[in-house]
N, CA, C and O atoms as a Maestro MAE file, in Angstrom:
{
 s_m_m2io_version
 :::
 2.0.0
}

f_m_ct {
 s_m_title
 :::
 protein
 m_atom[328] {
  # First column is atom index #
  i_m_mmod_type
  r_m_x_coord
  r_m_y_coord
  r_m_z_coord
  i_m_residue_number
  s_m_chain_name
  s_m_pdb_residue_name
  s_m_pdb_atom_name
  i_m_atomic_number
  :::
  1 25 -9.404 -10.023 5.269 1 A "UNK " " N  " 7
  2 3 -8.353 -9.066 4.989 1 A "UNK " " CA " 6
  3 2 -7.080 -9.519 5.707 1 A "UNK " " C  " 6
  4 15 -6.982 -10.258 6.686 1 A "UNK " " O  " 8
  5 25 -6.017 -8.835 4.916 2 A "UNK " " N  " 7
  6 3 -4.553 -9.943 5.733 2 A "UNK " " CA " 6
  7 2 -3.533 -8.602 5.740 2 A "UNK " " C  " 6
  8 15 -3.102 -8.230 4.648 2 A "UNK " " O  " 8
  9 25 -3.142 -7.871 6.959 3 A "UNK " " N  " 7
  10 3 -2.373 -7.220 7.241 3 A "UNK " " CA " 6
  11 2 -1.065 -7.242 7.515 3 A "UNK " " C  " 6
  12 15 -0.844 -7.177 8.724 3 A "UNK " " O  " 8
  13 25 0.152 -7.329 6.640 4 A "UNK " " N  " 7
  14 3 1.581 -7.638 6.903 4 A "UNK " " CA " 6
  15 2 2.581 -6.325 7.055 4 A "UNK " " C  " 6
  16 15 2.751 -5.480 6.176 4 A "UNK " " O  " 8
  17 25 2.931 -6.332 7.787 5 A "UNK " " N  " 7
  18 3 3.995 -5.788 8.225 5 A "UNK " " CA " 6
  19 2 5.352 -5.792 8.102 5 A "UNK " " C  " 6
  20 15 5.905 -6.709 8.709 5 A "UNK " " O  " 8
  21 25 6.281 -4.802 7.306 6 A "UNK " " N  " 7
  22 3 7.596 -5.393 7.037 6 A "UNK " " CA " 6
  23 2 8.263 -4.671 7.946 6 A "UNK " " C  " 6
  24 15 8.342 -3.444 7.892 6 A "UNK " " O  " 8
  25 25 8.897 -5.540 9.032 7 A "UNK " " N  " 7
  26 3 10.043 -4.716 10.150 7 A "UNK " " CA " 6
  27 2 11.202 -4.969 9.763 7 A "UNK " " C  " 6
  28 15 11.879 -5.127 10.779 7 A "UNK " " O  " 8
  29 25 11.979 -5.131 8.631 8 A "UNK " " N  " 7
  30 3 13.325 -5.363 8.837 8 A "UNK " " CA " 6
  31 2 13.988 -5.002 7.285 8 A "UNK " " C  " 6
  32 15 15.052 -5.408 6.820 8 A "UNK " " O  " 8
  33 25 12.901 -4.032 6.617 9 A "UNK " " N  " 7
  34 3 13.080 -3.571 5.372 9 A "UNK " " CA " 6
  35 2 14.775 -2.880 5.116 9 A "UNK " " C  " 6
  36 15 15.149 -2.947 3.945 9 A "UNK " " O  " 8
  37 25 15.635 -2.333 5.976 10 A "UNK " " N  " 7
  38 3 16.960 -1.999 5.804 10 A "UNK " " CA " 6
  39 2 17.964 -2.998 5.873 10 A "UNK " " C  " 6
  40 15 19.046 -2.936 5.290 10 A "UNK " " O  " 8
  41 25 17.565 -3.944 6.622 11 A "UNK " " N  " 7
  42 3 18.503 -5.733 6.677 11 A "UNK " " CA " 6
  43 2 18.243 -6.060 5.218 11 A "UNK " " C  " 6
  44 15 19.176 -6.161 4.421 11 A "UNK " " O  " 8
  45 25 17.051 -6.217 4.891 12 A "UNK " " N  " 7
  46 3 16.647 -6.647 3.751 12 A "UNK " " CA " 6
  47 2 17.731 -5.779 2.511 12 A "UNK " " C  " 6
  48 15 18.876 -6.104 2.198 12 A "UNK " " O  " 8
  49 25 17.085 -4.856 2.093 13 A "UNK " " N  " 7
  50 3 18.148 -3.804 1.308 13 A "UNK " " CA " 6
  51 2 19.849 -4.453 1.411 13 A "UNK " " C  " 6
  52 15 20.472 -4.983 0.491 13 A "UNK " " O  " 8
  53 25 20.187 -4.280 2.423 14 A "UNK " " N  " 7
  54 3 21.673 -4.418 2.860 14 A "UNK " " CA " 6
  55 2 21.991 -5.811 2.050 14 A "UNK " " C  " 6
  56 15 22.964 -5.944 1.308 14 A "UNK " " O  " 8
  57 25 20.945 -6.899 2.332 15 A "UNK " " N  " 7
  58 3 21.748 -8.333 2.176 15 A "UNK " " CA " 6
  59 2 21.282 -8.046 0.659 15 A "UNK " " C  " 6
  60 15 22.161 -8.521 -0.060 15 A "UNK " " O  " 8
  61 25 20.783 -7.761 0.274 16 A "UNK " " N  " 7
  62 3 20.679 -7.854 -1.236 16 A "UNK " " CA " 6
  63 2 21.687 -6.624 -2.172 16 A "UNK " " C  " 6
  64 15 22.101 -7.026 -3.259 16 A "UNK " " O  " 8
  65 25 22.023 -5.332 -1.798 17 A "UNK " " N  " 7
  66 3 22.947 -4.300 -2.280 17 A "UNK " " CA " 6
  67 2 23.942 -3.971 -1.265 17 A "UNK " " C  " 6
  68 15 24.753 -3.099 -1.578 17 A "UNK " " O  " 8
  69 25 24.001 -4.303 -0.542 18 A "UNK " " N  " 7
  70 3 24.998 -4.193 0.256 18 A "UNK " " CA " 6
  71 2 24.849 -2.994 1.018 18 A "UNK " " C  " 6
  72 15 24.133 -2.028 0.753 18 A "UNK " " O  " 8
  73 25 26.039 -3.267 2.552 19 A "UNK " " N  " 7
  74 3 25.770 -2.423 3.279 19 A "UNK " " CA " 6
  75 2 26.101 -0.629 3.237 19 A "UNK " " C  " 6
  76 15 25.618 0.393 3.726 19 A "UNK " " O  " 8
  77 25 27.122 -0.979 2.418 20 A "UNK " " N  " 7
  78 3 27.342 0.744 2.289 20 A "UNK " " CA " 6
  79 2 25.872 1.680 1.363 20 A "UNK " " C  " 6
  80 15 25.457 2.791 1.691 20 A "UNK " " O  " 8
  81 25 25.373 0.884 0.271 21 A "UNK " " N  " 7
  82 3 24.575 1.650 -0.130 21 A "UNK " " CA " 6
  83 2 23.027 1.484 0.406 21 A "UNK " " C  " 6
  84 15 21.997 2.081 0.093 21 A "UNK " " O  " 8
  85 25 23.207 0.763 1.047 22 A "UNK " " N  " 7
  86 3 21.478 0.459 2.402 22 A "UNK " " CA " 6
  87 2 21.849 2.205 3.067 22 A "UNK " " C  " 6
  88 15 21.096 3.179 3.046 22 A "UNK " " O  " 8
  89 25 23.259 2.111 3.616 23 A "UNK " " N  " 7
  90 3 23.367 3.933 4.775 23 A "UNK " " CA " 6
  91 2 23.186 4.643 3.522 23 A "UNK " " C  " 6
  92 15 23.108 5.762 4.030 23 A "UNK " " O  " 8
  93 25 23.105 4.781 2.740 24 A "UNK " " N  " 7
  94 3 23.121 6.032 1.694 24 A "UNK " " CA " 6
  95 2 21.365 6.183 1.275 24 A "UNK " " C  " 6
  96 15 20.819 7.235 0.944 24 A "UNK " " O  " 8
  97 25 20.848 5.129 1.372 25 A "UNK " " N  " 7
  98 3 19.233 5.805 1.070 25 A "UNK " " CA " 6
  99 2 18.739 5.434 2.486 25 A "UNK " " C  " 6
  100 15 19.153 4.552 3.239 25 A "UNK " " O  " 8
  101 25 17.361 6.683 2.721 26 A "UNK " " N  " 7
  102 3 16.660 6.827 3.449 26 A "UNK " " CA " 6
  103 2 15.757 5.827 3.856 26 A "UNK " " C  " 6
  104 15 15.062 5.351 2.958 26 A "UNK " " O  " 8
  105 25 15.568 5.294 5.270 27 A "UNK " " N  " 7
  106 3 15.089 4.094 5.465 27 A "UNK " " CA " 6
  107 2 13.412 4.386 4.816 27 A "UNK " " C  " 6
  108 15 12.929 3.335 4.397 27 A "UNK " " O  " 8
  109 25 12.520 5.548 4.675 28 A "UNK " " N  " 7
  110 3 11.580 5.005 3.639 28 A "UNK " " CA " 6
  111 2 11.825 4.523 2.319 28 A "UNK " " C  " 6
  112 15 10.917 3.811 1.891 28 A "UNK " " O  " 8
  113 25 12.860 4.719 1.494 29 A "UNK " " N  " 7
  114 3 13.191 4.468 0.524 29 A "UNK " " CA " 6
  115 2 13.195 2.918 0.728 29 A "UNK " " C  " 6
  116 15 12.692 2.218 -0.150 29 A "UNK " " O  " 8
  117 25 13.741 2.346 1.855 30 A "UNK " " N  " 7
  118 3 14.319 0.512 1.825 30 A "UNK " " CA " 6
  119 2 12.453 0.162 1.867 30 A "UNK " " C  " 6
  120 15 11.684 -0.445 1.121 30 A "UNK " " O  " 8
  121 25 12.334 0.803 2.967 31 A "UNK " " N  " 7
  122 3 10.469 0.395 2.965 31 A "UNK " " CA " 6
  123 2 9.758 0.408 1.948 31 A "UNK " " C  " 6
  124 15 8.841 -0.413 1.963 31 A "UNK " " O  " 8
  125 25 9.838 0.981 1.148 32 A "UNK " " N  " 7
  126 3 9.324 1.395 -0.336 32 A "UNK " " CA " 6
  127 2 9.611 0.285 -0.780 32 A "UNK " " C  " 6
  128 15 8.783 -0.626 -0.776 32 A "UNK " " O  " 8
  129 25 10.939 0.128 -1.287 33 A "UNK " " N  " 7
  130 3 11.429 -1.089 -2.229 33 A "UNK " " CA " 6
  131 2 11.254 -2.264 -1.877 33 A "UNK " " C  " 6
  132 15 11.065 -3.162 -2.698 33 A "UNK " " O  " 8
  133 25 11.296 -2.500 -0.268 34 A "UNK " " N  " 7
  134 3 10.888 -4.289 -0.378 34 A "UNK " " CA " 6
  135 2 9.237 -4.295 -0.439 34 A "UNK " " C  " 6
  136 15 8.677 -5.310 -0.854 34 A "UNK " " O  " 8
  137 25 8.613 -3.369 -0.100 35 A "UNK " " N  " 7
  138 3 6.977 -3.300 0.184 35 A "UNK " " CA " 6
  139 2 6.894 -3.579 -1.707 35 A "UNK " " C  " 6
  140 15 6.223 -4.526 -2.119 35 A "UNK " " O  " 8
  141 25 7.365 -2.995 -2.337 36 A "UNK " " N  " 7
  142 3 6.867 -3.351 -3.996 36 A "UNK " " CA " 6
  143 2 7.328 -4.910 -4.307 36 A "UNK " " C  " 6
  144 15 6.648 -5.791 -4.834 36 A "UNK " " O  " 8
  145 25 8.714 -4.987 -3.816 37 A "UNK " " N  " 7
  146 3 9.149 -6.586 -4.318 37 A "UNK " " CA " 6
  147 2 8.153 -7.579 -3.370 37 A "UNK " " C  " 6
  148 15 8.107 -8.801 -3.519 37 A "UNK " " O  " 8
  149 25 7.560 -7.012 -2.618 38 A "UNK " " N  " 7
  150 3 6.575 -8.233 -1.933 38 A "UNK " " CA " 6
  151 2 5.574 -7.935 -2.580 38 A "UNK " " C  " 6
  152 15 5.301 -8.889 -3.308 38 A "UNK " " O  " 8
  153 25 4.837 -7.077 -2.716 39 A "UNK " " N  " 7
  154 3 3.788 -7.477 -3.629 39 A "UNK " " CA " 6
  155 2 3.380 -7.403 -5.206 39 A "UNK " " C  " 6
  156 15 2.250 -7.216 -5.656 39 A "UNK " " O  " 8
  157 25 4.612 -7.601 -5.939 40 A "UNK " " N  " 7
  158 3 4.661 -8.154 -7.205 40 A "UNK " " CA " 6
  159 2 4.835 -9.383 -6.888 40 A "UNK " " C  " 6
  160 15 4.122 -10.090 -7.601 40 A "UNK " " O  " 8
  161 25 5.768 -10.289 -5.765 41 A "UNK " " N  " 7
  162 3 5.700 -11.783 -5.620 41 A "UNK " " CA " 6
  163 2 4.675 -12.047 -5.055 41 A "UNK " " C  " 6
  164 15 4.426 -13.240 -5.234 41 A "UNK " " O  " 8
  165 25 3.582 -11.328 -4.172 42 A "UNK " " N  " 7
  166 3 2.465 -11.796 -3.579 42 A "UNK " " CA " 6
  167 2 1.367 -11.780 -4.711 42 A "UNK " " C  " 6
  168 15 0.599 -12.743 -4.717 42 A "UNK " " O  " 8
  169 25 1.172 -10.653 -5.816 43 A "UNK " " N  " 7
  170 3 0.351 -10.981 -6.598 43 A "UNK " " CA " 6
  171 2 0.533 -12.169 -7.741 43 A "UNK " " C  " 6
  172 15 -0.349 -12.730 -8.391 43 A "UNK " " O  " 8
  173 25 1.717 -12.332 -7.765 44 A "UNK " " N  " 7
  174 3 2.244 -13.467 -8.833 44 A "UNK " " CA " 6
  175 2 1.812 -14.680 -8.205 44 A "UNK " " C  " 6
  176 15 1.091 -15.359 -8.936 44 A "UNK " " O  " 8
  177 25 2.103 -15.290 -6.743 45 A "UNK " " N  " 7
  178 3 1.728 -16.060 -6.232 45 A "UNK " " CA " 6
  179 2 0.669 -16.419 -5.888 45 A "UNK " " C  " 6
  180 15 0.493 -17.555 -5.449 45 A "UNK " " O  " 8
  181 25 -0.074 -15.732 -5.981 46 A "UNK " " N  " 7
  182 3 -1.457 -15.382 -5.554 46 A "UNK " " CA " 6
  183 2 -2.869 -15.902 -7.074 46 A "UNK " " C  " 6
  184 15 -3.973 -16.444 -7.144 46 A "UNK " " O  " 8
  185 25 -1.722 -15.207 -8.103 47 A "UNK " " N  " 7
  186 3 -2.188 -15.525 -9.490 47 A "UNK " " CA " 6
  187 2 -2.650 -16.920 -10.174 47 A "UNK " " C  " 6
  188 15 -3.607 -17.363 -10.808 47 A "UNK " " O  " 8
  189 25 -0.998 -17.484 -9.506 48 A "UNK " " N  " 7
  190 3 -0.835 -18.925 -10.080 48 A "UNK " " CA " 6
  191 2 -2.139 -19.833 -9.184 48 A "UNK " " C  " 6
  192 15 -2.769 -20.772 -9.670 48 A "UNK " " O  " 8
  193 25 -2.321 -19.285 -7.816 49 A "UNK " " N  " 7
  194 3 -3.596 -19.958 -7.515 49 A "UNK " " CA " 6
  195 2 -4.658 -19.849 -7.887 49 A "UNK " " C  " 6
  196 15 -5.469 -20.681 -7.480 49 A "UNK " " O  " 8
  197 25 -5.190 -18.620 -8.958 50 A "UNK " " N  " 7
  198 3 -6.141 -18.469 -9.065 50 A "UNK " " CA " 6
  199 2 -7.086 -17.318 -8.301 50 A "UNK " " C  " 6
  200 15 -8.210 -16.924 -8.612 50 A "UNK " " O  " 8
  201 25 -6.312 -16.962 -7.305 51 A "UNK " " N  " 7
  202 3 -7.335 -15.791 -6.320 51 A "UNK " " CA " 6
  203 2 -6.809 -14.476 -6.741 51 A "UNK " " C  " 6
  204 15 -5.631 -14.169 -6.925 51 A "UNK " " O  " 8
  205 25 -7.912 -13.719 -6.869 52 A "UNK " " N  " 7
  206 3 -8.508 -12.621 -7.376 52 A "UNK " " CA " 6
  207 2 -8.507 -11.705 -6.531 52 A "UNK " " C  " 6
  208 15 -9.434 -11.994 -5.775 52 A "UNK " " O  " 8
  209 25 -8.125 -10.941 -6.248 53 A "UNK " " N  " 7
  210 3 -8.450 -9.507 -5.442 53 A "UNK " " CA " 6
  211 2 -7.430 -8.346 -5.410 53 A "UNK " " C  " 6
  212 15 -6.513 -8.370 -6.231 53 A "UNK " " O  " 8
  213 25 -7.536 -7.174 -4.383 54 A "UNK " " N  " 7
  214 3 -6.594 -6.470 -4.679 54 A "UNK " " CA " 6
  215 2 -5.426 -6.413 -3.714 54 A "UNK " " C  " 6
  216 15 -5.370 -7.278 -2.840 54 A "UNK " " O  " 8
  217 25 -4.548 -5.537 -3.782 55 A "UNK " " N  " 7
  218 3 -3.692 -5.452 -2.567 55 A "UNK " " CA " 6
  219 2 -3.356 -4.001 -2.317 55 A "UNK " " C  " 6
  220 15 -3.824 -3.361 -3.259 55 A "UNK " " O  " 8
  221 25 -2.781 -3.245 -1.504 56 A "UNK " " N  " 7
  222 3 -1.787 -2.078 -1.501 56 A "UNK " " CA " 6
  223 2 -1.252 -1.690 -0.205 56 A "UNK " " C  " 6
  224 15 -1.376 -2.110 0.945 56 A "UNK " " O  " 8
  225 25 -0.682 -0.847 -0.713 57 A "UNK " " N  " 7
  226 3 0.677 -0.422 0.093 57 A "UNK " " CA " 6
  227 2 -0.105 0.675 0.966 57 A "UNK " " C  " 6
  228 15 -0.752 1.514 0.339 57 A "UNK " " O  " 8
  229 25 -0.094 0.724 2.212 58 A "UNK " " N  " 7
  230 3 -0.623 1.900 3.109 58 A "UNK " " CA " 6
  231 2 0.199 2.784 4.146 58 A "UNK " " C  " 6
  232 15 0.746 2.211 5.088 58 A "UNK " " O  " 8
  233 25 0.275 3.796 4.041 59 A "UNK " " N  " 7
  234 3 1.032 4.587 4.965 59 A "UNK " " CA " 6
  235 2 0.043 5.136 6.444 59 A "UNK " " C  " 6
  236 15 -1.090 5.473 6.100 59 A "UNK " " O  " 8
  237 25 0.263 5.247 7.739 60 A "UNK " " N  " 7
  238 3 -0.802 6.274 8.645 60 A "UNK " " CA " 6
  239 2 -0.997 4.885 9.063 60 A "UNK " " C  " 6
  240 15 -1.375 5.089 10.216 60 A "UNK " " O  " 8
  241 25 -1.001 3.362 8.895 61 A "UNK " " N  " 7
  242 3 -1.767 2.307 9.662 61 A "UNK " " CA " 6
  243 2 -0.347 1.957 10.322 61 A "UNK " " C  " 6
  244 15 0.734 2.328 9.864 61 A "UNK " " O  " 8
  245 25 -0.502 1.303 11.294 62 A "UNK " " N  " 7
  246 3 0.557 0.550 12.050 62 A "UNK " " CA " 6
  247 2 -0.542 -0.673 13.328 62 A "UNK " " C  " 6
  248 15 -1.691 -0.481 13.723 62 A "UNK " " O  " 8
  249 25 0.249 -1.653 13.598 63 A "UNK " " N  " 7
  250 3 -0.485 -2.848 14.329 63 A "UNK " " CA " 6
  251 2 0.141 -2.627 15.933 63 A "UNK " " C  " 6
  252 15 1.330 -2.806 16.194 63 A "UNK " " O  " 8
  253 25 -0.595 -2.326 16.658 64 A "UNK " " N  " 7
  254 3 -0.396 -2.064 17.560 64 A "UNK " " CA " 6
  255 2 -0.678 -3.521 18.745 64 A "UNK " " C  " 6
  256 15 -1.453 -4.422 18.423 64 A "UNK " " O  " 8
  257 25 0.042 -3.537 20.032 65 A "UNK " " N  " 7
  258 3 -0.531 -4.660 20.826 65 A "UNK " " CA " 6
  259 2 -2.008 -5.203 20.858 65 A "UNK " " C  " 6
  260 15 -2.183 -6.404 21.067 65 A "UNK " " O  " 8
  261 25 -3.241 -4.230 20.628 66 A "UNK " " N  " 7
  262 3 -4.168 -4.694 20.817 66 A "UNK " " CA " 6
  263 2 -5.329 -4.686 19.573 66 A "UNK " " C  " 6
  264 15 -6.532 -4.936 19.644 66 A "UNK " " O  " 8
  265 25 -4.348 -4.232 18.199 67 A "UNK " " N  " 7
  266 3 -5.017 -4.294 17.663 67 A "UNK " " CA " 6
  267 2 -4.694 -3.162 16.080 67 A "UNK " " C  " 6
  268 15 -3.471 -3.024 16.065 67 A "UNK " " O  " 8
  269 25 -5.147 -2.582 15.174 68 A "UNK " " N  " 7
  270 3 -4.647 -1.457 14.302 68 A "UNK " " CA " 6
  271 2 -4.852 -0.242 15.010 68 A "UNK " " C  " 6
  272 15 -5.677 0.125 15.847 68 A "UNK " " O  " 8
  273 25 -3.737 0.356 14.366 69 A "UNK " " N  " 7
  274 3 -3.746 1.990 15.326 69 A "UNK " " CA " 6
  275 2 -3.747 2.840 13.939 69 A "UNK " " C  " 6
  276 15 -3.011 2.418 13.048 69 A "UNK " " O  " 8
  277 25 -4.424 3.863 13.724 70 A "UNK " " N  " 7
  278 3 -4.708 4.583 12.534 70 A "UNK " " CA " 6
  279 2 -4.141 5.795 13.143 70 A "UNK " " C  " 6
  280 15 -4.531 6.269 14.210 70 A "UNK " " O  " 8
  281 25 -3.003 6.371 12.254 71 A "UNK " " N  " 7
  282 3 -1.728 7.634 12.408 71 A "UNK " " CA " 6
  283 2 -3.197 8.862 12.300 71 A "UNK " " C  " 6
  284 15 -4.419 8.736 12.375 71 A "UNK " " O  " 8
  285 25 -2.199 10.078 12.080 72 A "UNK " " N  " 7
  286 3 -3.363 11.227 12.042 72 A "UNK " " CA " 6
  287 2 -4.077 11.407 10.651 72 A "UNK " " C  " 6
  288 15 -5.104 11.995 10.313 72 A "UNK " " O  " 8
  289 25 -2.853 10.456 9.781 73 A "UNK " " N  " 7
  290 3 -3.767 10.447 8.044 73 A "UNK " " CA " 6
  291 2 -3.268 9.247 7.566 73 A "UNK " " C  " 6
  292 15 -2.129 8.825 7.766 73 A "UNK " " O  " 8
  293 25 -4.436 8.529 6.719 74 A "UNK " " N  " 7
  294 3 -3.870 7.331 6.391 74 A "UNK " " CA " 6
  295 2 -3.625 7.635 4.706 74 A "UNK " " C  " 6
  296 15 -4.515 8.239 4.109 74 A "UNK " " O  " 8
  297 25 -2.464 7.222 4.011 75 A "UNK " " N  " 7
  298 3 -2.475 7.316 2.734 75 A "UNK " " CA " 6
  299 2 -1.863 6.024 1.746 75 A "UNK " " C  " 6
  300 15 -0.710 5.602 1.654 75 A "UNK " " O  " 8
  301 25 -2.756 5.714 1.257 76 A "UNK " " N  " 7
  302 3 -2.892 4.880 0.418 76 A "UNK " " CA " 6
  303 2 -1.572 4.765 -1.268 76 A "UNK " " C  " 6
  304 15 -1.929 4.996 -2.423 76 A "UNK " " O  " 8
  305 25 -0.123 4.355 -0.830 77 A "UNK " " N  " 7
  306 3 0.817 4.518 -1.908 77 A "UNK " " CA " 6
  307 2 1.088 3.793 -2.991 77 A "UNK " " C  " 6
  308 15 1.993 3.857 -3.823 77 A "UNK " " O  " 8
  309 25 -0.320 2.722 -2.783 78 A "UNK " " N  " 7
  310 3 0.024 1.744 -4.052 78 A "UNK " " CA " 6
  311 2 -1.129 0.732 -3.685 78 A "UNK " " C  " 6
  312 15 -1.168 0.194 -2.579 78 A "UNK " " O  " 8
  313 25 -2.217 0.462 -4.830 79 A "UNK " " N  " 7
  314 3 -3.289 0.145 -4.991 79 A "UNK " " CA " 6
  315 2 -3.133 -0.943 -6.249 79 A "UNK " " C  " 6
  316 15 -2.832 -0.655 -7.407 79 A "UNK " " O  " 8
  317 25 -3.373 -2.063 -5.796 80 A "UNK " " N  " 7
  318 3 -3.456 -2.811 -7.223 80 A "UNK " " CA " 6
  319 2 -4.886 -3.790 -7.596 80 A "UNK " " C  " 6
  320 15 -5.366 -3.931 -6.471 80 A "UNK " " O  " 8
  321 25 -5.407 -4.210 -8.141 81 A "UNK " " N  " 7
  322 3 -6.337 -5.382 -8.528 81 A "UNK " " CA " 6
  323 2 -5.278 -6.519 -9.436 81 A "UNK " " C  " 6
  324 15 -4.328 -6.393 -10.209 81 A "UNK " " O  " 8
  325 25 -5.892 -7.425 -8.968 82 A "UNK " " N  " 7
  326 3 -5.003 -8.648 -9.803 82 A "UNK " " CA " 6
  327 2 -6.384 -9.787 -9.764 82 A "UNK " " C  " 6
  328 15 -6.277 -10.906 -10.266 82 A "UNK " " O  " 8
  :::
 }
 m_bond[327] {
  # First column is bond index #
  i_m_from
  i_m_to
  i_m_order
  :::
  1 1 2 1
  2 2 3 1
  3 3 4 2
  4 3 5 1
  5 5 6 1
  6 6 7 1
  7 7 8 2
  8 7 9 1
  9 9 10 1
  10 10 11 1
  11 11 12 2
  12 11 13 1
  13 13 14 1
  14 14 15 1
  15 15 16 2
  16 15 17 1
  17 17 18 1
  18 18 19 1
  19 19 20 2
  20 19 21 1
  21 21 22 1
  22 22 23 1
  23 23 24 2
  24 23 25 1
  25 25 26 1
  26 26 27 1
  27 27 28 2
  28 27 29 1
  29 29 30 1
  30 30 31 1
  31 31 32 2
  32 31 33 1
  33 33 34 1
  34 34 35 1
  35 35 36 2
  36 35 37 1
  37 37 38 1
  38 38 39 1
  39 39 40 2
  40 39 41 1
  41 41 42 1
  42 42 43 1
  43 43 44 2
  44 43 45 1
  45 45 46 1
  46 46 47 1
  47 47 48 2
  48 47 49 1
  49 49 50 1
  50 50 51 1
  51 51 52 2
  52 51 53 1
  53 53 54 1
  54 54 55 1
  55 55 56 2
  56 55 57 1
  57 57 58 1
  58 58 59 1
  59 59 60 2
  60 59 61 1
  61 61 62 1
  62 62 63 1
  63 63 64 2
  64 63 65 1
  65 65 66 1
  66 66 67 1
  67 67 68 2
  68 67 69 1
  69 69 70 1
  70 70 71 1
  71 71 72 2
  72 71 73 1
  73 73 74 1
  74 74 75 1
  75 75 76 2
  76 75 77 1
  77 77 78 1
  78 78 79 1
  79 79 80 2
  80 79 81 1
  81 81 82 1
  82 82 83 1
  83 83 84 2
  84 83 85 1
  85 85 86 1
  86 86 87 1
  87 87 88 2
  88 87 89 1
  89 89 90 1
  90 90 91 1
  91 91 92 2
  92 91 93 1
  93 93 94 1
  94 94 95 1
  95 95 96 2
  96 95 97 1
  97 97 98 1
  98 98 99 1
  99 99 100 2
  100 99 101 1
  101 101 102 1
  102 102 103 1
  103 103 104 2
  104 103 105 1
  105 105 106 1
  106 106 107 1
  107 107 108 2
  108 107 109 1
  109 109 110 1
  110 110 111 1
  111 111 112 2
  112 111 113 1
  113 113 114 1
  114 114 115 1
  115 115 116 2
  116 115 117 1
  117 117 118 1
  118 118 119 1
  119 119 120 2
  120 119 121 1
  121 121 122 1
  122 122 123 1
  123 123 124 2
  124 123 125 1
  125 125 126 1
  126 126 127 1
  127 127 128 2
  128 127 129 1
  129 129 130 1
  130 130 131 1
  131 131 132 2
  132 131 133 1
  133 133 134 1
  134 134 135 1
  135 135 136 2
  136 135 137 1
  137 137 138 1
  138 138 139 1
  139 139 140 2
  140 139 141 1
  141 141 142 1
  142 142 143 1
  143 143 144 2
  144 143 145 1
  145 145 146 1
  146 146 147 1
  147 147 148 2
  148 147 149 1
  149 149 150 1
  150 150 151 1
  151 151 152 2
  152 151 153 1
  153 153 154 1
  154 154 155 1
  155 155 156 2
  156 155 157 1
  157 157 158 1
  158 158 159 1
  159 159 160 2
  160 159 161 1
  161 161 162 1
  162 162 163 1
  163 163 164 2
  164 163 165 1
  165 165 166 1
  166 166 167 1
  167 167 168 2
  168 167 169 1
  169 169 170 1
  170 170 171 1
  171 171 172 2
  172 171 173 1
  173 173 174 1
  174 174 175 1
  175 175 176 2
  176 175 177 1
  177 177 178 1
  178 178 179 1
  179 179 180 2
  180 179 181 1
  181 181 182 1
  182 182 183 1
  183 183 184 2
  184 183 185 1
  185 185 186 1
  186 186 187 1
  187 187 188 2
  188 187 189 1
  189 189 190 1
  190 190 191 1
  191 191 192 2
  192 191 193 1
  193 193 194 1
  194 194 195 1
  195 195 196 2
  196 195 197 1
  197 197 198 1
  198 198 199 1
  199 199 200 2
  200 199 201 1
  201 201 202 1
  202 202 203 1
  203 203 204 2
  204 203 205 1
  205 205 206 1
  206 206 207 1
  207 207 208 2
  208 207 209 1
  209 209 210 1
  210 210 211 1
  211 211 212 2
  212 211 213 1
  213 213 214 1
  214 214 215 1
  215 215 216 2
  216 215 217 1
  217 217 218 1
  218 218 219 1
  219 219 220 2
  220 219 221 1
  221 221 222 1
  222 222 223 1
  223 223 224 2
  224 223 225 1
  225 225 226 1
  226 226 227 1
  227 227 228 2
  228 227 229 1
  229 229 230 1
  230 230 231 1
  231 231 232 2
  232 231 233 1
  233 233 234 1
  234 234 235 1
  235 235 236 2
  236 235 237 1
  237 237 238 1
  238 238 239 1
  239 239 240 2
  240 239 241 1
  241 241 242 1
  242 242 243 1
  243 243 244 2
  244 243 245 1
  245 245 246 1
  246 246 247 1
  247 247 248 2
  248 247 249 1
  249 249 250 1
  250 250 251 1
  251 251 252 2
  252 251 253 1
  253 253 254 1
  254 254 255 1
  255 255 256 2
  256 255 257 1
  257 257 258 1
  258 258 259 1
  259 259 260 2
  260 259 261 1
  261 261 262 1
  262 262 263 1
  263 263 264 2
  264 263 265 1
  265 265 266 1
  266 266 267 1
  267 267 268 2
  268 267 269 1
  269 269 270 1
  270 270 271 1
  271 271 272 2
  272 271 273 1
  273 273 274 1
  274 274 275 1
  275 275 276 2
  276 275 277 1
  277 277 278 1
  278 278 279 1
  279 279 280 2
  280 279 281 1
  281 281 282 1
  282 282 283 1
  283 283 284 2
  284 283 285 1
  285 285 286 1
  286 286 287 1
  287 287 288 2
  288 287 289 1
  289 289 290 1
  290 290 291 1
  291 291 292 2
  292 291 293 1
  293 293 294 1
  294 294 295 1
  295 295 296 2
  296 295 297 1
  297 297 298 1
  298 298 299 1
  299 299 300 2
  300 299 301 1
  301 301 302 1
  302 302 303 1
  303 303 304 2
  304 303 305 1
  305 305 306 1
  306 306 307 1
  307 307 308 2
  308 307 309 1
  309 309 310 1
  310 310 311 1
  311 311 312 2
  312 311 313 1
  313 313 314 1
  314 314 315 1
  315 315 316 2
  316 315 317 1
  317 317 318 1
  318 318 319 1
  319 319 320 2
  320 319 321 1
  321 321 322 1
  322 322 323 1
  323 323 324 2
  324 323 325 1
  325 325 326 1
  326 326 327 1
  327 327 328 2
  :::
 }
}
C-alpha cells in the first residue's frame, strides 16, 4: 500500500489559476482539486504499465512522526479500481 500526502495543494492551485482566485476558494476545495488531478494522472500512469488496482481519496487519516494517525472518523471521498 502507498500513502501520499499532498502539503502544498493552495501553491499548487495558485501557480496554475492564479493567486487571486486560489484566496477566493476554500483551502479544502484546492485539496480536493489537486487530490483528483493526481489521481487521474496516477491511474493513467499506472495504466500504461499495466498495474491493476485501486486507489482513493481519504479524509480522518493523516501521517504522523511515527507512523498513521486515524482522526475521530475516517471517510472515504473517492474510490476508484483501474
Amino acid at each position: 500500500m502507498i500513502v501520499l500526502k499532498i502539503s502544498n495543494p493552495s501553491e499548487v492551485v495558485a501557480s496554475k489559476v492564479g493567486r487571486l482566485l486560489e484566496r477566493l476558494t476554500p483551502d479544502h476545495v484546492d485539496l480536493s482539486t489537486v487530490e483528483d488531478i493526481v489521481v487521474r494522472r496516477l491511474i493513467e500512469n499506472l495504466e500504461a504499465e499495466g498495474i491493476r488496482g485501486e486507489v482513493a481519496t481519504v479524509r480522518g487519516l493523516d501521517m504522523g512522526s511515527t507512523g498513521l494517525v486515524l482522526e475521530d472518523h475516517l471517510h472515504v471521498r473517492r474510490h476508484q479500481s483501474f
